[in-house]
GUROSE-927757 format. One record per residue (C-alpha): z, x, y. Coordinates in pm, whole numbers, plus 32768, in hexadecimal, padded with zeros to 4 digits. Example, Ala and Ser with C-alpha at 12.3 -4.5 7.8 and 13.67 -1.06 7.14 Angstrom:
2
830C84CE7E3E82CA85577F96
//
This chain:
85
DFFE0D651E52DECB0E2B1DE2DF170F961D66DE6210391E75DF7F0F951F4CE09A0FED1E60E01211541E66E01911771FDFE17B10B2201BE27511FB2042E390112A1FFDE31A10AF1EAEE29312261E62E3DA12971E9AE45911AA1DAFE33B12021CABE39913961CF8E52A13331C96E4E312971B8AE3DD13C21AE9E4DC14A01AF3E5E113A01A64E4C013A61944E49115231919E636155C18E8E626143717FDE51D14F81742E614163F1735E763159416F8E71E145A1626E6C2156414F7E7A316291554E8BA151E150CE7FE149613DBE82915DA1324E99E162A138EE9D4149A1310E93114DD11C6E9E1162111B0EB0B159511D3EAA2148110E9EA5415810FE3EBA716321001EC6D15030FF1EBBD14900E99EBD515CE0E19ED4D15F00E72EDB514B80E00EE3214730C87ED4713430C50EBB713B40C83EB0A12D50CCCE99913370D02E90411C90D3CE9F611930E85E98712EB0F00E82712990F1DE870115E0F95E90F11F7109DE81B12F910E2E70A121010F7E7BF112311C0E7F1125F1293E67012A91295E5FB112A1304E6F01126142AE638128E147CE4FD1227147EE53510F91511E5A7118E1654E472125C1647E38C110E1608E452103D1749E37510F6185CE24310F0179CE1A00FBF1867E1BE10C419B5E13D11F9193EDFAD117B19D1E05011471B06E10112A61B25DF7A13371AACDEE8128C1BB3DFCA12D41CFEDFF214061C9D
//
């Protein structure tokens, strides 16, 4: 299926419409959870007896891949979006 075709199937722009928008509230509430996690992170370290700063930022950066990741997954789409739209 060329992309002239996949750009003039409704169905399949439908689809392609979905899953923008599934895309753009990523892009609001994935950071949006990534800072109340690290937040809460931070508060738990900082409340508890035994500091440990190491397991923090291993945490936070654990935190951070995951983010990005889910950021990076619809990557291979985004010429496709540019062009049917």
């Amino acid at each position: 299926m060329a992309i002239n075709e996949i750009c003039e199937d409704v169905q399949l722009l439908n689809i392609l419409t979905i899953f923008k928008d599934i895309i753009g509230l990523m892009s609001i509430i994935v950071p949006v959870v990534l800072v109340i996690f690290v937040i809460i992170d931070i508060i738990k370290t900082i409340s508890s007896s035994d500091v440990d700063t190491k397991k923090l930022w291993k945490s936070i950066s654990k935190r951070v891949i995951s983010a990005v990741m889910v950021f990076l997954i619809p990557f291979p789409l985004l010429p496709l979006f540019f062009y049917c739209y």
